[in-house]
C-alpha positions in Angstrom: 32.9 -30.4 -16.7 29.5 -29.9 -17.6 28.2 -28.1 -14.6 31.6 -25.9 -15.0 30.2 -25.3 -18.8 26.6 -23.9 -17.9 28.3 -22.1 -15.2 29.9 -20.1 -17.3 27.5 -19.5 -19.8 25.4 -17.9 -17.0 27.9 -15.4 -16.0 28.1 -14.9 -19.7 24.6 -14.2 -19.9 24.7 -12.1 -16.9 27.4 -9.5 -17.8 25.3 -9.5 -21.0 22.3 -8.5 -19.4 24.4 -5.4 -17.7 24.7 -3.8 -20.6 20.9 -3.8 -21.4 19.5 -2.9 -17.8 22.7 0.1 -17.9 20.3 1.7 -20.9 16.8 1.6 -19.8 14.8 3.6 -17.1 13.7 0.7 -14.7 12.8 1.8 -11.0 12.8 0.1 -7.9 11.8 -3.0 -5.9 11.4 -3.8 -2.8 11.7 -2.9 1.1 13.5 -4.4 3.5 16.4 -4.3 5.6 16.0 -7.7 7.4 19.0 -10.6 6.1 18.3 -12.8 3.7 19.6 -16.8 4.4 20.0 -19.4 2.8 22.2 -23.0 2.6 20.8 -24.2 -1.1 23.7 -25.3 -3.1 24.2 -24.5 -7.1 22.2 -21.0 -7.2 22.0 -19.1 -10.6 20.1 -16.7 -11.8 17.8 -18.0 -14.4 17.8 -15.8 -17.6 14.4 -16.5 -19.0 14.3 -15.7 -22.7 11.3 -17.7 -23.5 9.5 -16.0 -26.8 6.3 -14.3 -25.3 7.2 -14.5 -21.8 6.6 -17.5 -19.2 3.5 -19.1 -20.2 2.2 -19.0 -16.3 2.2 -15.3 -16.3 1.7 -13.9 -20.0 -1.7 -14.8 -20.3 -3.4 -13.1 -17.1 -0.6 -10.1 -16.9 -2.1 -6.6 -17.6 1.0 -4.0 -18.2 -1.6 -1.4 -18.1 -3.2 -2.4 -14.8 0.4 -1.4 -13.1 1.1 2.0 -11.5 3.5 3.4 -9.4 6.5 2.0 -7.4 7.0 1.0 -3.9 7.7 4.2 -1.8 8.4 2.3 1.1 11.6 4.9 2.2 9.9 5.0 5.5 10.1 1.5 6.3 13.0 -0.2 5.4 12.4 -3.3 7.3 9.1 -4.1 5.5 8.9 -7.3 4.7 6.9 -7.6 1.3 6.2 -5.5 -1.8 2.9 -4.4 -3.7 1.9 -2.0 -6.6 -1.4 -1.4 -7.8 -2.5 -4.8 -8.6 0.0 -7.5 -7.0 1.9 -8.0 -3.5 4.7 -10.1 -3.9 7.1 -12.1 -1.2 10.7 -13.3 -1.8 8.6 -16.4 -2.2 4.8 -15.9 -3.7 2.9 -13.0 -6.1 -0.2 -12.1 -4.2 -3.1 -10.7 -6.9 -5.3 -8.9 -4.9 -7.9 -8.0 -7.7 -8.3 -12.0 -8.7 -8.1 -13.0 -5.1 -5.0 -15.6 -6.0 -1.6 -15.9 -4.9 1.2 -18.0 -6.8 4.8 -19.3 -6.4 7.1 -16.2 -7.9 8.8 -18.2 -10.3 8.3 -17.7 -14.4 10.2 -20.7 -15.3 8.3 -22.6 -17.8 8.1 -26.5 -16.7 9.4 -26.0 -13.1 8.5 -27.9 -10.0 10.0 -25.0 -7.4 11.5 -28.1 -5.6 14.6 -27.8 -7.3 18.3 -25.8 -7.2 17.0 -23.7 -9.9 14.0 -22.4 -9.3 13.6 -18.5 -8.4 12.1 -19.1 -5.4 15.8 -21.0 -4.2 17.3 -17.6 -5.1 17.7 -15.9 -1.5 16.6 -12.8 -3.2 16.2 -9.6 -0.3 15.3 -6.3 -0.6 12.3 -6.5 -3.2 10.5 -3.2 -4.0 7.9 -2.7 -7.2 8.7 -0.3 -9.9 5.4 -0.5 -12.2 5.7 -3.7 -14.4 8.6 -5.4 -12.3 10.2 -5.8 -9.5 13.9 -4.9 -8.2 15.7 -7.2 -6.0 18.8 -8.2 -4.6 20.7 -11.6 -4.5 24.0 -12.0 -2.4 26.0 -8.9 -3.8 23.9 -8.1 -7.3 20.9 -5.7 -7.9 18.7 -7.2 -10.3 15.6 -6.5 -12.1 12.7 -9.0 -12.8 10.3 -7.4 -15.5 6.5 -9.3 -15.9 7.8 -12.0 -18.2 9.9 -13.1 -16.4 13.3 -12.1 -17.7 15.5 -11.0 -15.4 18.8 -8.6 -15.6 21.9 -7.7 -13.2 22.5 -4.1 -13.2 24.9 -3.6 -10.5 27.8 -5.9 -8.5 28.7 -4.5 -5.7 32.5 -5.4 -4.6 32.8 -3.6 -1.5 34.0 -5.2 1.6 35.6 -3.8 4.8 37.2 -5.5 8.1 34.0 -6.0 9.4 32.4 -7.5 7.2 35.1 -9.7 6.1 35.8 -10.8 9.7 32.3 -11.7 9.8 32.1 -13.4 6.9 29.1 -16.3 6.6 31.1 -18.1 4.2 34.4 -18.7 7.0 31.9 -21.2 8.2 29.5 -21.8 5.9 30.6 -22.4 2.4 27.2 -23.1 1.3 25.5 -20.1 2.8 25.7 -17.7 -0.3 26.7 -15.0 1.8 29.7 -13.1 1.6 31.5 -9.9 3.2 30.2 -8.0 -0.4 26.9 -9.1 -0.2 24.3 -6.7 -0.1 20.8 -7.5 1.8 18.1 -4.8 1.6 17.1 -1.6 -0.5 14.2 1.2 -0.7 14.1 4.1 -2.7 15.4 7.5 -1.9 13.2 8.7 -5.1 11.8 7.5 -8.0 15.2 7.1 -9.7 17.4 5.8 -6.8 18.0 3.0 -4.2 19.2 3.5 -1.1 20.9 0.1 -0.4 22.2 -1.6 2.4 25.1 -4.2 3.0 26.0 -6.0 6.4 27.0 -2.5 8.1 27.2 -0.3 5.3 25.1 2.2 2.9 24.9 3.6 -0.3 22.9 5.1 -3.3 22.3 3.6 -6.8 21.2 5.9 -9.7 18.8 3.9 -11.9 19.2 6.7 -14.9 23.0 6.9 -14.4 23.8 3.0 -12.8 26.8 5.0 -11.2 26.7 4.3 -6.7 28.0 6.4 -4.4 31.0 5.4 -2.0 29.3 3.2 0.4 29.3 4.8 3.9 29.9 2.3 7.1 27.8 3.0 10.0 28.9 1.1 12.9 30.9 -2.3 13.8 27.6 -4.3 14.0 25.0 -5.5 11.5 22.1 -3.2 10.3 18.7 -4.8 11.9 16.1 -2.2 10.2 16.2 1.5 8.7 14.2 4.2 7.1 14.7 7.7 5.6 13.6 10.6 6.8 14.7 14.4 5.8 17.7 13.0 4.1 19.2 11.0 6.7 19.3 7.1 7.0 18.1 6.4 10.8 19.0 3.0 11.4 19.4 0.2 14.5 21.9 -2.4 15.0 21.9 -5.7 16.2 22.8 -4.3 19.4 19.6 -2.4 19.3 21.2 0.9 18.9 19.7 3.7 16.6 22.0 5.8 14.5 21.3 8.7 12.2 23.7 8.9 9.1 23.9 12.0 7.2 23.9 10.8 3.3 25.6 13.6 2.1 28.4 13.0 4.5 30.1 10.1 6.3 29.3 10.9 9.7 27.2 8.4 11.7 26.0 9.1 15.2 24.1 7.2 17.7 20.7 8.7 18.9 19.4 6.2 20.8 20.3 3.2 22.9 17.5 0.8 22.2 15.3 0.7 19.5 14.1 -2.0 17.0 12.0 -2.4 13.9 13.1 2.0 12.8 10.7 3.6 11.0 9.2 6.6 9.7 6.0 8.8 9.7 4.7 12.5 9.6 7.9 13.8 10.2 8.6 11.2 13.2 10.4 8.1 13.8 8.7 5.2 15.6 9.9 2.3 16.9 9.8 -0.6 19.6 11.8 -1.0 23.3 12.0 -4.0 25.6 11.3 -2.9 28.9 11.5 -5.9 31.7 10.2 -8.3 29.3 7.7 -6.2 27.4 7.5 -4.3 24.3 5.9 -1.3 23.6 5.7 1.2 20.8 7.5 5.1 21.1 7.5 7.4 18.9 10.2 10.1 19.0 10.9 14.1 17.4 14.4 13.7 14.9 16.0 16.2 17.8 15.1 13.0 20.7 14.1 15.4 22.8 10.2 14.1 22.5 10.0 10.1 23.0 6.3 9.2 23.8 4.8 6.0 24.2 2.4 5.3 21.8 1.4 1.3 22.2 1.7 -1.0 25.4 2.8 -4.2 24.9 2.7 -5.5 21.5 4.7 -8.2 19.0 8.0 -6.2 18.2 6.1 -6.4 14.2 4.7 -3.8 13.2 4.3 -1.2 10.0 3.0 2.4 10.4 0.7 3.5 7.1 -1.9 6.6 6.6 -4.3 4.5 8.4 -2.0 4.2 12.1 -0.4 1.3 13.6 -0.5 -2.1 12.3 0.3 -4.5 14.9 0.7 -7.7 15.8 -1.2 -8.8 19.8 1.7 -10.1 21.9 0.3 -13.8 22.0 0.6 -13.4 18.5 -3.5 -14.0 17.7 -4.8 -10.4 16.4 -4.1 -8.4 14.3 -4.7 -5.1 14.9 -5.2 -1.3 13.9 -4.7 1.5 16.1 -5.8 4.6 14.7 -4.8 8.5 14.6 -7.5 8.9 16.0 -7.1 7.4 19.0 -9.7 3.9 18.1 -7.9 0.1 18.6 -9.4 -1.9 16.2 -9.0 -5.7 15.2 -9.0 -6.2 12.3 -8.8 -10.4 11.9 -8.8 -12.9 15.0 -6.3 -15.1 13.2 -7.5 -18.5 15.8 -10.9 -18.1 14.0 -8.8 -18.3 10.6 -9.9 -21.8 8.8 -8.0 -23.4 5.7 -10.9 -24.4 3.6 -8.7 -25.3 0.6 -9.0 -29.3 1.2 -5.3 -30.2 1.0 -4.6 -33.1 3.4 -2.4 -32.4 6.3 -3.3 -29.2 7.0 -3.7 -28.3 11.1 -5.3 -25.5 11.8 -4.2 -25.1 15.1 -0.8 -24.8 14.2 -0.1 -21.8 12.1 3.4 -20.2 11.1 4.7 -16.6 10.5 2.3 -14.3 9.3 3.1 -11.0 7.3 0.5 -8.7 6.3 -0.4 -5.2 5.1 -3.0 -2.7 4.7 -4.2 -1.4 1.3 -6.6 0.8 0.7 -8.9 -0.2 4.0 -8.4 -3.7 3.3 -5.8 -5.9 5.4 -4.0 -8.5 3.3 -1.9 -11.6 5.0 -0.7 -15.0 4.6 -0.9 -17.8 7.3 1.3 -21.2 6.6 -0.5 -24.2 8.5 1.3 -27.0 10.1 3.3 -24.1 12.0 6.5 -24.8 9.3 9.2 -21.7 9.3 9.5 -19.1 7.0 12.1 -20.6 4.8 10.9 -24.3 5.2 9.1 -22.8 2.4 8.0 -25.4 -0.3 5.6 -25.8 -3.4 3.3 -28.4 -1.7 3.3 -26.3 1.6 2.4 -23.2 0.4 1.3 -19.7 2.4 -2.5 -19.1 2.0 -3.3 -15.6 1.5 -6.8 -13.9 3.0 -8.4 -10.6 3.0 -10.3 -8.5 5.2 -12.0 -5.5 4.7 -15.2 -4.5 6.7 -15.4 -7.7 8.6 -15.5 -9.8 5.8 -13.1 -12.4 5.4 -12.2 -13.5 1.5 -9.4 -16.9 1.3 -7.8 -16.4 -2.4 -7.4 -19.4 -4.1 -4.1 -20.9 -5.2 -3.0 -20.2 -9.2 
């Protein structure tokens, strides 16, 4: 009875919260078009009204060290946000001018082993907007500002046959997925997301908070996208590339393998298998120009002003190839060395990396002990590193 109580009072306090977000002029959040999983039971939002803010983040939180917003419309499967001072994960907030990095959670008191702590939250598709952070949790787009208080702006109750016949939940109760859930966003503009469901698009008006009809693509799940001369190119799960025209409904397929979509100086780039190796093309929007640009790679990789950011294929270097022609490595990531002094820690056994390049300086995050992505916990935390010109800096945990 009780748990049915604070249930309630949360849904309260979120249609409450629509109201508020509806009148202000928030922006964006983060990148990504990969699905977000989960089996965590009990998930609510947290709507932190502590007076001053979250005592972990009020005291060292600049609002005028912030800029910009994540323009990250050319890479809609990236897997992590930044603005001008932090880079944040759905699990950690990276500052890159301390050199720390800290469990994304603002709840005063909380252990981040429990059912309600915002890093159980499944949240997707974060992009930074200045002094927050937009995000998406099963079929809600919320908004996380500094202190911590957080505010739904949008449900989304679209389904179609598709999605419902491939519906998570049919065999899953638990997995907090359903056939209206929405899993990754970018921005169009400053003022609007372009969001993404299991097979399905659509835009969200920030000024407005009216969305357009969403538009289906294909009868399989979106894998990666990116926008480019206002049209979504996106691939399936099948590995297919279509190009959607926004303005329309019509979806067409380009292309009959590519992965990992994205976008740059006016072309799209993306990765093939070819008998068991993966190499990097780039391509004209017409297909009529599709040039190999990389040999053998890791499927990963992110194009920036700099050139190619890639993962080595035995998943040990990362790398930078250049416009200009010059293959650089940037970090050997077997000569990387934990020297927090937590006990367990192998160093020969290291788990997913992401990274990203900022400004000349490559940012990333090893996890030791080789544990998965969403084996994720407070006493088994990603350490962060930085390298720029050679030099190596470990940031300290917060």
């Amino acid at each position: 009875m009780a748990k049915a109580k604070n249930l309630l009072l949360c849904i309260l306090a979120a249609i409450l919260s629509v109201g508020c977000a509806e009148s202000e002029q928030y922006v964006n959040l983060e990148t990504t078009g990969v699905n977000s999983t989960g089996t965590e039971e009990d998930i609510t939002i947290p709507q932190t009204t502590v007076e001053g803010g979250p005592q972990s983040e009020s005291s060292a939180y600049e609002p005028e060290a912030i800029s910009g917003y994540d323009d990250s419309k050319n890479n809609g499967s990236k897997q992590l946000t930044q603005n001008s001072r932090y880079i944040y994960t759905y699990l950690q907030r990276v500052d890159i001018i301390n050199h720390s990095y800290s469990t994304f959670c603002s709840i005063v008191g909380c252990d981040h082993m429990n059912g309600g702590c915002e890093v159980k939250l499944r949240r997707s598709g974060l992009r930074c907007y200045e002094n927050g952070v937009y995000y998406l949790h099963d079929d809600q787009i919320c908004y996380r500002d500094y202190m911590g208080n957080i505010s739904v702006i949008y449900t989304n109750t679209y389904s179609n046959e598709y999605t419902e016949k491939n519906d998570p939940e049919t065999d899953n109760p638990d997995s907090g997925i359903s056939p209206t859930s929405i899993y990754g966003m970018i921005f169009a503009d400053e003022h609007t997301l372009l969001v993404n469901g299991r097979n399905f698009f659509f835009l969200y008006d920030l000024n407005t908070g009216e969305a357009t009809a969403p538009i289906e693509v294909y009868q399989s799940g979106i894998s990666s996208y990116c926008l480019l001369d206002g049209k979504v190119y996106s691939s399936n799960d099948n590995a297919e590339v279509y190009s959607t025209d926004l303005a329309g409904t019509e979806s067409v397929r380009v292309l009959e393998q590519g992965r990992n979509i994205q976008a740059y100086d006016g072309r799209l780039w993306y990765s093939k298998w070819t008998e068991g190796i993966c190499s990097l093309y780039s391509n004209n929007t017409d297909f009529t120009d599709e040039t190999e640009e990389l040999y053998d790679i890791w499927p990963s990789f992110e194009v920036c002003d700099a050139g190619l950011l890639y993962l080595t294929p035995d998943y040990e270097q990362i790398k930078l190839y250049t416009w200009d022609g010059e293959d650089k490595t940037l970090v050997n990531l077997q000569e990387v060395e934990y020297q927090g002094g937590k006990e367990g820690y192998e160093y020969s056994k290291l788990g997913f990396v992401e990274y990203t390049l900022i400004d000349d300086t490559l940012y990333f995050n090893v996890l030791y002990n080789g544990v998965g992505y969403s084996s994720y916990d407070y006493e088994n935390p990603y350490v962060w590193y930085s390298v720029r010109d050679g030099v190596m800096t470990e940031f300290t945990e917060e």
